[in-house]
N, C-alpha and C positions, 0 to 999 in steps of 0.2 A: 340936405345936399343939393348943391345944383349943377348942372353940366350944359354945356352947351357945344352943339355940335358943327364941323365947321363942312364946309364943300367936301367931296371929294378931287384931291390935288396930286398927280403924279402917281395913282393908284394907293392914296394914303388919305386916312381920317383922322383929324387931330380933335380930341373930344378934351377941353378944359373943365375942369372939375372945380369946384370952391366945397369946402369943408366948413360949418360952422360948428359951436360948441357941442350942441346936441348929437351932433356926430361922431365925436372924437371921445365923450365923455365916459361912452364905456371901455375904451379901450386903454386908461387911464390905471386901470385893474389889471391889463396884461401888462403895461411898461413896468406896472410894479413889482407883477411877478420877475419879472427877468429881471430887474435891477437889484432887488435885495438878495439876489443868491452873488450878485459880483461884489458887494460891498460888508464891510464888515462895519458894525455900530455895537461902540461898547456897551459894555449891561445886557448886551442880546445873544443869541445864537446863531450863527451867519446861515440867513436867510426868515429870519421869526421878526426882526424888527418890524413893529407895527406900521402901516401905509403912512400914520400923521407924519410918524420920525423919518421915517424917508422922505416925505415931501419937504417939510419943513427944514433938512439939512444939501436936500440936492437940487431942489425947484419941480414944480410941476413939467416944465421944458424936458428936464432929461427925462423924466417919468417916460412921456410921451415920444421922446428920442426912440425910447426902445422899444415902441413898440409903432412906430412911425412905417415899419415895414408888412404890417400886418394891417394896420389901416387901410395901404396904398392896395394891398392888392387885395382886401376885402370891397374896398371901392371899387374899384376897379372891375373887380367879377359884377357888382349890380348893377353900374354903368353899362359895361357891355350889354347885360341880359334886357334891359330896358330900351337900350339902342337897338336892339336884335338885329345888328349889324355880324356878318360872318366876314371873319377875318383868316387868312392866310397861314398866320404864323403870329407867335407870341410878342404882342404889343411892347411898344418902347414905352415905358415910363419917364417922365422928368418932373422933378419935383420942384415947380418953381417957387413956392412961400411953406416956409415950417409954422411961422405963427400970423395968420390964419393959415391952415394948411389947404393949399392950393399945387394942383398938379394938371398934366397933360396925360393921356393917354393917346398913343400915335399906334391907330390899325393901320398893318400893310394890308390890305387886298390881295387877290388872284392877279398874279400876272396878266397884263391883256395881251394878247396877241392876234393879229392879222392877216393872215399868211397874205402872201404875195404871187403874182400869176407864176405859175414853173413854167409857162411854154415861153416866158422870155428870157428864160435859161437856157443861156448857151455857153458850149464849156468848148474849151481847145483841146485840139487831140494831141496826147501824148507822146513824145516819140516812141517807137518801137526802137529798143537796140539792136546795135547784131551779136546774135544769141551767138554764130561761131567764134566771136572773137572774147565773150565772154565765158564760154567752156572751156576755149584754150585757156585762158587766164586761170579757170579754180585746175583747169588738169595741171598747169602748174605748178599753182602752188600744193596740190598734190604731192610733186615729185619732190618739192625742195623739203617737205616735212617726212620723206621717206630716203632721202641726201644720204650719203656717209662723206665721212673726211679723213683724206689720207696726208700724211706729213712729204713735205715736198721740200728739195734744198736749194732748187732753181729761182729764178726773180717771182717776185710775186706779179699776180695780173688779177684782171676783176673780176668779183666770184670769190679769191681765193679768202678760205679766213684766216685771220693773221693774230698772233698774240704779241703785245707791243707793250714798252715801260713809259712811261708820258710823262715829263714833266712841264709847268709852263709856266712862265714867270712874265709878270706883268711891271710896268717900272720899279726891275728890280728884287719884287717880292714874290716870294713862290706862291700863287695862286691855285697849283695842282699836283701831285705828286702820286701816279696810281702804277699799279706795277701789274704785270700780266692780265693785260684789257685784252678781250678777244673785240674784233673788230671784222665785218666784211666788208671787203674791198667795195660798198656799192654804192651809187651816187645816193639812194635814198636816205645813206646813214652819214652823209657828208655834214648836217646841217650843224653840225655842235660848231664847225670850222670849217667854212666853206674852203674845199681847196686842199682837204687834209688827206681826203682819200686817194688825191692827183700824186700829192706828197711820198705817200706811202708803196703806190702800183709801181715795180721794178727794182724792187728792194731785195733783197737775201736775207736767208736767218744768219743773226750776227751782226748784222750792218745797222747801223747809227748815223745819225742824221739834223741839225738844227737849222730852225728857219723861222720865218715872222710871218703869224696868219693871225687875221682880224677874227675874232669870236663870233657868232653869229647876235643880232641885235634879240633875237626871240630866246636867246638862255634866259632861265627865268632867275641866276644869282644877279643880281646887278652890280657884283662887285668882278664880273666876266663879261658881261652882255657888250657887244661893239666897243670891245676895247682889244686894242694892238698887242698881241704877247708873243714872247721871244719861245719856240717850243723846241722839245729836246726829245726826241722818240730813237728806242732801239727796239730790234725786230728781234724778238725769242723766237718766234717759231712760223711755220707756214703750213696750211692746209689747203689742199683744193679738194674743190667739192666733186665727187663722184654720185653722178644723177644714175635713179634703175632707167634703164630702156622700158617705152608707151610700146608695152608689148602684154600679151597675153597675162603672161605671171604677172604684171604690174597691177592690171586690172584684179585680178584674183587678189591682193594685197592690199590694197586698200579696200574692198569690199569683203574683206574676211569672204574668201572665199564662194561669195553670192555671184561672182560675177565672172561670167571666164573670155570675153572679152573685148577693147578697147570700144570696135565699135557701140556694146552691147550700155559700157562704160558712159562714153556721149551718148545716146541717149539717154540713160538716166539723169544725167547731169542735166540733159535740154532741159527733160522735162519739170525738172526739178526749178531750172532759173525760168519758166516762162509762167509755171504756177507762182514763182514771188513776184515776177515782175506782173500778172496780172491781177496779184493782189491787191502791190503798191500803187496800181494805176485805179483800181477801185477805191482804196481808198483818198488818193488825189484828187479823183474825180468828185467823191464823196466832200469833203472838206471845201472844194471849190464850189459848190451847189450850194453848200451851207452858208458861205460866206454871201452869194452872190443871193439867196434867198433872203437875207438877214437884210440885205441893201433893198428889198423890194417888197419889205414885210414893214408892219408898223408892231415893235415889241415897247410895252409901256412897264416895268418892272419895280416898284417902290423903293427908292430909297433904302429904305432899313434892310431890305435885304441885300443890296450889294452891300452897304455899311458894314453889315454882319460878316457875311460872308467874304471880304475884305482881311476886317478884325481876325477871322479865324486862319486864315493863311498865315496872316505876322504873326499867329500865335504859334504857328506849326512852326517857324524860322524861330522865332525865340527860343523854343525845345529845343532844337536843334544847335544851334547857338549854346542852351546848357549844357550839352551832350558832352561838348569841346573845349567845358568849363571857360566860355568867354563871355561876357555881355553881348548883344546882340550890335552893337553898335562894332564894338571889335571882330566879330565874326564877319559883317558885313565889309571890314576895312580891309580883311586878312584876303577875300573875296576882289579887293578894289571895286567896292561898292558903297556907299551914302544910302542911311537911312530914309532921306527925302527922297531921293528917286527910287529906293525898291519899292515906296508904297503908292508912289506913284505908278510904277510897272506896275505890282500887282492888282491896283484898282482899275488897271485899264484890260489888266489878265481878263481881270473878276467879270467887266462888264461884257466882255466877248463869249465867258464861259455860260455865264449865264444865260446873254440870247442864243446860243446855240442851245441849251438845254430846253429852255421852255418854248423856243420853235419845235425844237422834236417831237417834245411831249404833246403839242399844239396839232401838232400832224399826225399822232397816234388819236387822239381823240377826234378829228374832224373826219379821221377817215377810219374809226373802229379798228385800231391795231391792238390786239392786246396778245399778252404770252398766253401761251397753255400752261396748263397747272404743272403736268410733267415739267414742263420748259424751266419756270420757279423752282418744283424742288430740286431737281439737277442742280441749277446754280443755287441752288442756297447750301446745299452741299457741298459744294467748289468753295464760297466761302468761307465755311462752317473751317470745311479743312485748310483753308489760308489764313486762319485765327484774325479776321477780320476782327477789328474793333470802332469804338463809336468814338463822338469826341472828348468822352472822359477815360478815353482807354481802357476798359472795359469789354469785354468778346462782346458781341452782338445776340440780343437776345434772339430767342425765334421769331418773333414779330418784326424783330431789327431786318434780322438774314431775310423776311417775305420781303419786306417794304422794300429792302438794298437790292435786293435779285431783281422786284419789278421793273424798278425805277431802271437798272442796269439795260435790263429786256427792252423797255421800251425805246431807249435814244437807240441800241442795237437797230432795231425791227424799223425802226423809224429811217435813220439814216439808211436803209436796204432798201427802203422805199424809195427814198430820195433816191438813190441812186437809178435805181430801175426806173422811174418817172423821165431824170432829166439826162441819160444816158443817150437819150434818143435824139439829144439834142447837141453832139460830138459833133462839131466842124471839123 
Protein backbone atom coordinates (compact mmCIF):
# COMPACT_ATOMS: atom_id res chain seq x y z
CA UNK A 1 0.00 0.00 0.00
CA UNK A 2 1.12 3.58 -0.64
CA UNK A 3 -0.40 6.86 0.26
CA UNK A 4 0.65 10.06 0.01
CA UNK A 5 -0.15 12.93 1.87
CA UNK A 6 -0.89 16.30 0.46
CA UNK A 7 -0.71 20.18 2.41
CA UNK A 8 -3.19 21.12 4.62
CA UNK A 9 -5.86 23.17 2.31
CA UNK A 10 -9.04 25.07 3.71
CA UNK A 11 -8.64 23.13 6.97
CA UNK A 12 -8.80 19.64 4.96
CA UNK A 13 -6.17 16.63 4.17
CA UNK A 14 -6.51 14.82 1.16
CA UNK A 15 -4.39 11.65 1.56
CA UNK A 16 -4.25 9.40 -1.99
CA UNK A 17 -4.04 5.96 -1.41
CA UNK A 18 -2.83 3.25 -4.27
CA UNK A 19 -3.82 -0.45 -3.55
CA UNK A 20 -1.59 -3.22 -5.19
CA UNK A 21 -2.37 -6.94 -5.40
CA UNK A 22 -0.90 -7.93 -2.12
CA UNK A 23 -3.32 -5.76 -0.77
CA UNK A 24 -6.58 -6.60 -2.08
CA UNK A 25 -5.75 -10.46 -2.16
CA UNK A 26 -7.16 -11.21 0.99
CA UNK A 27 -10.04 -9.72 0.77
CA UNK A 28 -10.97 -11.61 -2.19
CA UNK A 29 -12.28 -14.42 0.55
CA UNK A 30 -14.82 -11.69 1.89
CA UNK A 31 -16.17 -10.70 -1.69
CA UNK A 32 -16.79 -14.40 -1.86
CA UNK A 33 -18.49 -14.76 1.04
CA UNK A 34 -21.02 -12.14 0.31
CA UNK A 35 -21.38 -13.00 -3.23
CA UNK A 36 -22.31 -16.64 -3.13
CA UNK A 37 -25.08 -16.37 -0.61
CA UNK A 38 -26.85 -13.61 -3.47
CA UNK A 39 -26.33 -16.05 -6.32
CA UNK A 40 -27.73 -19.28 -7.01
CA UNK A 41 -25.43 -22.16 -9.19
CA UNK A 42 -26.98 -25.20 -10.14
CA UNK A 43 -25.61 -28.56 -8.73
CA UNK A 44 -24.97 -26.50 -5.47
CA UNK A 45 -26.84 -25.25 -2.46
CA UNK A 46 -27.32 -21.32 -2.36
CA UNK A 47 -24.33 -20.33 -0.78
CA UNK A 48 -21.83 -23.82 -0.85
CA UNK A 49 -20.77 -23.25 -4.32
CA UNK A 50 -17.03 -23.54 -4.30
CA UNK A 51 -14.83 -20.01 -4.56
CA UNK A 52 -13.35 -21.58 -8.28
CA UNK A 53 -17.15 -21.68 -9.66
CA UNK A 54 -17.84 -18.44 -8.51
CA UNK A 55 -14.90 -16.85 -9.87
CA UNK A 56 -14.84 -18.68 -12.96
CA UNK A 57 -18.80 -17.82 -13.80
CA UNK A 58 -18.86 -14.08 -12.33
CA UNK A 59 -15.04 -12.56 -12.66
CA UNK A 60 -12.69 -11.97 -9.93
CA UNK A 61 -13.92 -7.90 -10.51
CA UNK A 62 -17.31 -8.63 -8.94
CA UNK A 63 -15.65 -11.01 -6.22
CA UNK A 64 -13.86 -7.95 -5.25
CA UNK A 65 -17.03 -5.55 -5.90
CA UNK A 66 -18.22 -6.82 -2.79
CA UNK A 67 -16.16 -6.54 -0.86
CA UNK A 68 -14.51 -3.19 -2.28
CA UNK A 69 -16.27 -1.54 0.84
CA UNK A 70 -14.51 -3.32 3.37
CA UNK A 71 -11.20 -2.72 1.75
CA UNK A 72 -11.76 1.13 1.62
CA UNK A 73 -12.31 1.49 5.03
CA UNK A 74 -9.90 -1.16 6.38
CA UNK A 75 -7.40 1.14 4.51
CA UNK A 76 -8.45 3.73 5.55
CA UNK A 77 -8.32 3.10 9.42
CA UNK A 78 -4.33 2.07 8.79
CA UNK A 79 -3.71 5.16 6.77
CA UNK A 80 -5.07 7.26 9.33
CA UNK A 81 -3.30 5.52 12.26
CA UNK A 82 0.02 5.85 10.41
CA UNK A 83 -0.66 9.44 9.48
CA UNK A 84 -1.44 10.07 13.13
CA UNK A 85 -3.18 12.87 11.93
CA UNK A 86 -6.54 13.85 14.17
CA UNK A 87 -9.29 14.56 12.30
CA UNK A 88 -12.55 16.47 13.25
CA UNK A 89 -15.09 14.24 11.86
CA UNK A 90 -15.47 11.11 9.63
CA UNK A 91 -13.56 11.41 6.51
CA UNK A 92 -14.90 11.74 2.87
CA UNK A 93 -13.87 8.77 0.83
CA UNK A 94 -13.81 8.85 -3.02
CA UNK A 95 -12.93 6.04 -4.80
CA UNK A 96 -11.19 7.08 -7.82
CA UNK A 97 -9.82 3.49 -9.80
CA UNK A 98 -11.65 -0.13 -8.95
CA UNK A 99 -8.78 -1.87 -10.94
CA UNK A 100 -6.02 -0.92 -9.53
CA UNK A 101 -7.79 0.10 -6.69
CA UNK A 102 -6.97 3.66 -5.78
CA UNK A 103 -8.89 6.08 -3.57
CA UNK A 104 -8.65 9.44 -1.57
CA UNK A 105 -9.18 9.85 1.82
CA UNK A 106 -10.38 13.89 2.59
CA UNK A 107 -9.73 14.68 6.63
CA UNK A 108 -11.68 17.78 7.70
CA UNK A 109 -9.73 19.34 10.63
CA UNK A 110 -10.91 21.44 13.64
CA UNK A 111 -12.47 24.49 12.78
CA UNK A 112 -9.96 27.42 12.99
CA UNK A 113 -10.92 30.18 14.40
CA UNK A 114 -9.71 33.71 15.50
CA UNK A 115 -11.70 35.84 17.34
CA UNK A 116 -11.70 39.32 16.60
CA UNK A 117 -11.11 42.56 18.89
CA UNK A 118 -14.97 43.04 20.68
CA UNK A 119 -13.97 46.62 21.84
CA UNK A 120 -14.53 47.62 18.01
CA UNK A 121 -18.03 46.44 18.55
CA UNK A 122 -20.17 48.93 18.47
CA UNK A 123 -23.96 48.25 18.41
CA UNK A 124 -26.88 50.89 17.91
CA UNK A 125 -29.29 51.57 20.59
CA UNK A 126 -32.64 50.36 20.18
CA UNK A 127 -35.53 52.24 20.25
CA UNK A 128 -37.46 52.25 23.56
CA UNK A 129 -41.29 52.16 22.63
CA UNK A 130 -43.97 53.86 24.40
CA UNK A 131 -45.01 51.27 26.91
CA UNK A 132 -48.39 53.44 27.44
CA UNK A 133 -49.42 53.17 24.19
CA UNK A 134 -48.63 49.59 24.06
CA UNK A 135 -50.73 48.66 27.38
CA UNK A 136 -53.58 50.50 25.94
CA UNK A 137 -53.25 48.36 22.85
CA UNK A 138 -53.19 44.57 24.84
CA UNK A 139 -55.96 46.37 27.42
CA UNK A 140 -57.76 46.39 24.20
CA UNK A 141 -57.69 43.95 22.80
CA UNK A 142 -58.53 42.61 26.29
CA UNK A 143 -61.88 44.13 25.99
CA UNK A 144 -62.77 42.94 22.46
CA UNK A 145 -62.04 39.20 23.50
CA UNK A 146 -64.53 39.83 26.48
CA UNK A 147 -67.25 41.87 23.65
CA UNK A 148 -70.80 40.54 23.72
CA UNK A 149 -73.13 41.27 20.67
CA UNK A 150 -76.34 42.49 20.56
CA UNK A 151 -78.86 42.42 17.29
CA UNK A 152 -79.56 45.83 16.14
CA UNK A 153 -82.21 46.84 13.27
CA UNK A 154 -80.83 50.35 12.73
CA UNK A 155 -77.90 51.17 9.67
CA UNK A 156 -74.99 49.39 10.42
CA UNK A 157 -71.60 51.46 11.28
CA UNK A 158 -68.15 50.22 12.15
CA UNK A 159 -67.46 47.94 14.76
CA UNK A 160 -70.81 46.46 13.91
CA UNK A 161 -70.81 42.74 12.94
CA UNK A 162 -72.82 41.90 10.14
CA UNK A 163 -74.08 38.51 8.60
CA UNK A 164 -74.31 38.88 4.72
CA UNK A 165 -75.05 36.35 1.47
CA UNK A 166 -72.28 37.18 -1.16
CA UNK A 167 -72.27 36.34 -4.41
CA UNK A 168 -69.73 37.53 -7.16
CA UNK A 169 -69.44 36.99 -10.55
CA UNK A 170 -66.52 37.70 -12.65
CA UNK A 171 -67.17 37.97 -16.75
CA UNK A 172 -70.13 36.36 -16.15
CA UNK A 173 -69.30 33.28 -14.23
CA UNK A 174 -70.08 32.77 -10.64
CA UNK A 175 -66.78 32.83 -8.96
CA UNK A 176 -68.42 32.93 -5.29
CA UNK A 177 -71.57 32.00 -3.79
CA UNK A 178 -71.47 31.84 0.43
CA UNK A 179 -74.42 32.54 2.34
CA UNK A 180 -74.41 33.75 6.16
CA UNK A 181 -70.66 35.28 6.33
CA UNK A 182 -70.25 36.98 9.44
CA UNK A 183 -68.03 39.92 8.67
CA UNK A 184 -66.81 43.26 11.00
CA UNK A 185 -67.34 46.29 9.70
CA UNK A 186 -63.39 46.90 10.14
CA UNK A 187 -60.97 48.53 7.74
CA UNK A 188 -58.45 45.56 8.84
CA UNK A 189 -60.91 42.91 7.26
CA UNK A 190 -61.32 45.14 4.11
CA UNK A 191 -58.46 43.34 2.25
CA UNK A 192 -60.34 40.31 0.39
CA UNK A 193 -62.11 43.74 -1.51
CA UNK A 194 -60.69 46.72 -0.96
CA UNK A 195 -63.70 49.12 -0.61
CA UNK A 196 -66.31 46.31 0.61
CA UNK A 197 -66.37 47.32 4.05
CA UNK A 198 -67.26 51.21 2.72
CA UNK A 199 -69.91 49.18 0.87
CA UNK A 200 -71.51 47.57 3.53
CA UNK A 201 -71.35 50.54 6.69
CA UNK A 202 -75.21 52.15 6.44
CA UNK A 203 -76.82 49.31 5.48
CA UNK A 204 -80.18 47.58 7.45
CA UNK A 205 -80.99 44.04 8.04
CA UNK A 206 -82.90 43.18 4.88
CA UNK A 207 -81.37 45.49 2.47
CA UNK A 208 -79.46 44.36 -0.76
CA UNK A 209 -77.16 45.81 -2.67
CA UNK A 210 -74.95 45.25 -6.19
CA UNK A 211 -71.70 46.95 -7.24
CA UNK A 212 -68.27 46.43 -9.03
CA UNK A 213 -65.17 45.97 -6.67
CA UNK A 214 -61.74 45.03 -7.88
CA UNK A 215 -60.44 41.81 -5.70
CA UNK A 216 -57.56 42.46 -4.03
CA UNK A 217 -54.11 41.46 -6.16
CA UNK A 218 -52.68 39.31 -2.78
CA UNK A 219 -55.96 36.64 -2.88
CA UNK A 220 -53.94 33.71 -3.24
CA UNK A 221 -56.88 31.96 -5.84
CA UNK A 222 -55.73 33.52 -9.05
CA UNK A 223 -58.67 32.73 -10.66
CA UNK A 224 -59.98 36.20 -8.08
CA UNK A 225 -56.70 37.90 -7.54
CA UNK A 226 -57.09 41.67 -9.25
CA UNK A 227 -59.79 40.81 -11.21
CA UNK A 228 -62.97 43.28 -11.63
CA UNK A 229 -66.40 41.42 -10.27
CA UNK A 230 -69.84 42.39 -10.54
CA UNK A 231 -70.95 41.65 -6.45
CA UNK A 232 -74.42 40.88 -5.02
CA UNK A 233 -74.51 41.09 -0.97
CA UNK A 234 -77.73 41.12 1.21
CA UNK A 235 -77.64 41.99 4.83
CA UNK A 236 -79.26 39.00 7.30
CA UNK A 237 -78.63 40.49 10.34
CA UNK A 238 -76.65 43.17 12.44
CA UNK A 239 -74.81 43.09 15.61
CA UNK A 240 -73.12 45.77 17.56
CA UNK A 241 -70.64 45.16 19.74
CA UNK A 242 -71.14 45.85 23.42
CA UNK A 243 -67.57 46.47 25.18
CA UNK A 244 -67.34 45.75 29.58
CA UNK A 245 -66.34 49.24 31.09
CA UNK A 246 -62.00 49.47 32.18
CA UNK A 247 -63.39 49.32 35.55
CA UNK A 248 -62.73 47.39 38.51
CA UNK A 249 -64.86 44.19 37.76
CA UNK A 250 -63.20 44.22 34.33
CA UNK A 251 -59.83 43.86 35.81
CA UNK A 252 -61.18 41.05 38.24
CA UNK A 253 -62.37 39.24 34.84
CA UNK A 254 -59.70 38.95 32.99
CA UNK A 255 -57.32 38.03 35.87
CA UNK A 256 -59.72 35.51 37.32
CA UNK A 257 -60.16 37.25 40.05
CA UNK A 258 -56.13 37.96 41.02
CA UNK A 259 -56.57 41.47 40.27
CA UNK A 260 -59.16 43.92 41.73
CA UNK A 261 -58.03 46.82 39.94
CA UNK A 262 -57.36 48.76 36.50
CA UNK A 263 -54.54 50.61 37.87
CA UNK A 264 -53.15 47.38 39.67
CA UNK A 265 -54.08 45.82 35.97
CA UNK A 266 -51.38 48.26 33.89
CA UNK A 267 -49.02 47.62 35.98
CA UNK A 268 -48.87 44.10 35.42
CA UNK A 269 -49.25 44.43 31.92
CA UNK A 270 -46.15 47.30 32.04
CA UNK A 271 -44.35 45.01 33.59
CA UNK A 272 -45.02 42.35 31.64
CA UNK A 273 -44.22 44.19 28.01
CA UNK A 274 -40.94 45.85 29.35
CA UNK A 275 -39.55 42.14 30.45
CA UNK A 276 -40.26 41.15 26.56
CA UNK A 277 -39.31 44.07 25.23
CA UNK A 278 -35.95 43.86 27.14
CA UNK A 279 -35.61 40.37 26.21
CA UNK A 280 -36.00 41.04 22.51
CA UNK A 281 -33.42 43.94 22.74
CA UNK A 282 -31.03 41.39 24.30
CA UNK A 283 -31.43 39.21 22.07
CA UNK A 284 -31.06 41.86 19.04
CA UNK A 285 -28.30 43.15 20.58
CA UNK A 286 -26.91 39.55 20.97
CA UNK A 287 -27.37 38.50 17.11
CA UNK A 288 -25.99 41.98 16.10
CA UNK A 289 -22.54 41.28 18.02
CA UNK A 290 -22.46 38.04 16.45
CA UNK A 291 -22.72 39.05 13.13
CA UNK A 292 -20.39 42.09 13.54
CA UNK A 293 -17.86 39.67 15.39
CA UNK A 294 -18.00 37.19 12.60
CA UNK A 295 -16.91 40.27 10.11
CA UNK A 296 -13.81 40.81 12.36
CA UNK A 297 -12.87 37.29 13.34
CA UNK A 298 -11.00 34.90 10.71
CA UNK A 299 -13.34 31.50 10.82
CA UNK A 300 -11.67 28.73 8.44
CA UNK A 301 -14.33 25.81 8.49
CA UNK A 302 -13.50 22.65 5.83
CA UNK A 303 -15.41 22.10 3.22
CA UNK A 304 -16.92 18.72 4.13
CA UNK A 305 -18.59 20.04 6.76
CA UNK A 306 -20.68 22.62 5.38
CA UNK A 307 -21.04 20.02 2.39
CA UNK A 308 -22.50 17.71 5.09
CA UNK A 309 -24.27 19.75 6.79
CA UNK A 310 -25.88 21.33 3.67
CA UNK A 311 -26.75 17.61 2.52
CA UNK A 312 -28.54 17.22 5.67
CA UNK A 313 -31.04 20.11 5.53
CA UNK A 314 -32.17 18.98 1.83
CA UNK A 315 -32.63 15.77 3.44
CA UNK A 316 -34.83 17.24 6.22
CA UNK A 317 -36.96 19.09 3.13
CA UNK A 318 -37.05 15.85 1.19
CA UNK A 319 -38.93 14.13 4.43
CA UNK A 320 -41.01 16.72 4.60
CA UNK A 321 -41.71 16.94 0.97
CA UNK A 322 -42.72 12.88 1.64
CA UNK A 323 -44.76 13.66 4.40
CA UNK A 324 -47.25 15.62 1.68
CA UNK A 325 -46.68 12.62 -0.57
CA UNK A 326 -44.95 14.94 -3.23
CA UNK A 327 -41.42 14.80 -4.82
CA UNK A 328 -39.44 17.29 -3.53
CA UNK A 329 -39.18 19.23 -6.61
CA UNK A 330 -43.24 19.56 -6.38
CA UNK A 331 -43.36 20.51 -2.79
CA UNK A 332 -40.79 23.16 -3.47
CA UNK A 333 -43.23 24.38 -6.62
CA UNK A 334 -46.44 24.14 -4.55
CA UNK A 335 -43.90 26.54 -2.14
CA UNK A 336 -43.03 28.94 -5.37
CA UNK A 337 -39.77 27.73 -4.94
CA UNK A 338 -36.79 26.05 -7.46
CA UNK A 339 -34.83 23.58 -6.37
CA UNK A 340 -31.48 25.58 -7.54
CA UNK A 341 -32.14 28.39 -5.32
CA UNK A 342 -33.23 26.49 -2.10
CA UNK A 343 -29.84 24.89 -2.11
CA UNK A 344 -28.43 27.71 -2.70
CA UNK A 345 -30.31 29.50 0.31
CA UNK A 346 -29.52 26.81 2.35
CA UNK A 347 -25.82 26.68 1.56
CA UNK A 348 -25.56 30.20 2.37
CA UNK A 349 -28.01 29.45 5.63
CA UNK A 350 -25.39 26.69 6.41
CA UNK A 351 -22.40 28.83 6.17
CA UNK A 352 -23.66 31.66 8.45
CA UNK A 353 -24.93 28.87 10.96
CA UNK A 354 -21.95 27.45 11.19
CA UNK A 355 -19.67 30.51 11.77
CA UNK A 356 -21.89 31.62 14.50
CA UNK A 357 -21.65 28.18 16.15
CA UNK A 358 -18.04 27.53 16.16
CA UNK A 359 -17.36 31.41 17.02
CA UNK A 360 -19.34 30.68 20.18
CA UNK A 361 -17.72 27.56 20.93
CA UNK A 362 -14.35 29.48 20.14
CA UNK A 363 -15.30 31.90 22.98
CA UNK A 364 -16.26 29.38 25.47
CA UNK A 365 -12.94 27.79 25.18
CA UNK A 366 -10.66 30.95 25.00
CA UNK A 367 -12.40 32.16 27.87
CA UNK A 368 -13.16 28.73 30.13
CA UNK A 369 -16.95 28.85 29.90
CA UNK A 370 -18.30 25.62 30.58
CA UNK A 371 -21.95 24.44 32.05
CA UNK A 372 -22.15 22.83 35.56
CA UNK A 373 -23.10 19.40 35.67
CA UNK A 374 -26.54 20.35 37.43
CA UNK A 375 -26.86 22.76 34.45
CA UNK A 376 -26.40 19.37 31.68
CA UNK A 377 -28.66 17.18 33.60
CA UNK A 378 -31.62 19.76 33.92
CA UNK A 379 -31.45 20.15 30.09
CA UNK A 380 -30.84 16.65 29.20
CA UNK A 381 -33.98 16.17 31.07
CA UNK A 382 -35.95 18.86 29.03
CA UNK A 383 -34.92 16.86 26.18
CA UNK A 384 -35.23 13.55 27.31
CA UNK A 385 -38.86 14.81 27.88
CA UNK A 386 -39.09 16.50 24.28
CA UNK A 387 -38.42 12.92 22.72
CA UNK A 388 -35.50 14.61 21.16
CA UNK A 389 -34.15 12.54 18.34
CA UNK A 390 -30.72 12.09 16.30
CA UNK A 391 -30.43 11.97 12.45
CA UNK A 392 -31.66 8.38 12.06
CA UNK A 393 -34.75 9.35 14.22
CA UNK A 394 -33.99 7.52 16.85
CA UNK A 395 -34.50 9.06 20.78
CA UNK A 396 -31.17 10.22 21.86
CA UNK A 397 -29.20 8.02 23.60
CA UNK A 398 -27.78 9.18 27.14
CA UNK A 399 -24.44 10.11 25.84
CA UNK A 400 -26.54 11.79 22.80
CA UNK A 401 -28.84 13.92 25.56
CA UNK A 402 -24.96 14.87 27.45
CA UNK A 403 -23.25 15.73 24.15
CA UNK A 404 -26.81 17.80 22.84
CA UNK A 405 -27.41 19.54 26.32
CA UNK A 406 -23.54 20.71 26.32
CA UNK A 407 -23.23 21.68 23.07
CA UNK A 408 -26.85 23.69 23.62
CA UNK A 409 -25.12 25.18 27.06
CA UNK A 410 -22.34 26.42 25.55
CA UNK A 411 -23.47 28.75 22.27
CA UNK A 412 -26.30 29.67 25.55
CA UNK A 413 -23.43 30.76 27.96
CA UNK A 414 -21.36 32.00 25.11
CA UNK A 415 -23.73 34.44 23.34
CA UNK A 416 -24.52 35.94 27.55
CA UNK A 417 -21.12 36.52 27.20
CA UNK A 418 -21.16 38.31 24.25
CA UNK A 419 -23.65 40.21 25.18
CA UNK A 420 -22.33 41.48 28.55
CA UNK A 421 -18.86 42.09 26.86
CA UNK A 422 -20.23 44.24 23.93
CA UNK A 423 -23.34 45.79 25.64
CA UNK A 424 -21.05 48.27 26.91
CA UNK A 425 -20.49 49.31 23.69
CA UNK A 426 -24.43 50.81 22.89
CA UNK A 427 -24.34 54.20 21.07
Amino acid sequence: MKFKQSKEKERQITIDVDLDESDIDPYYKVGYKKLVKKVNIPGFRKGKAPYRIIESQYGKESILSEAIDDIISEKTAEVIKESELEFYMTPKIELTSFNPVKFKVILPLEPKVEIGDLGKIKLEKIDTPNFDTLIDEQINNMQKQFTTWTPKETKSKEGDLVNIDIKINIDKKEVLNQQNTEIVLDEQNDEFAPGLIKKIIGKKPEDSDSFKLKISKSHPSQELADKKGDFEVKINSIKQPIAPKLNGEFAKMVSNNEIKTMATLRKKIETSIKETHNQQSEAEYTNNSITKLIELSKIEIPPIIVERETESEMQNLENLSKQFKMSLEEYLSKNNQNLEDTKKSIFEDTIVKLNRTFLLLEICKTNNIEPSEEEIRETSQLLQNQKMTNSKGDNLSRDELIAESEYRLKLEKASKFLFEQTSKNIA
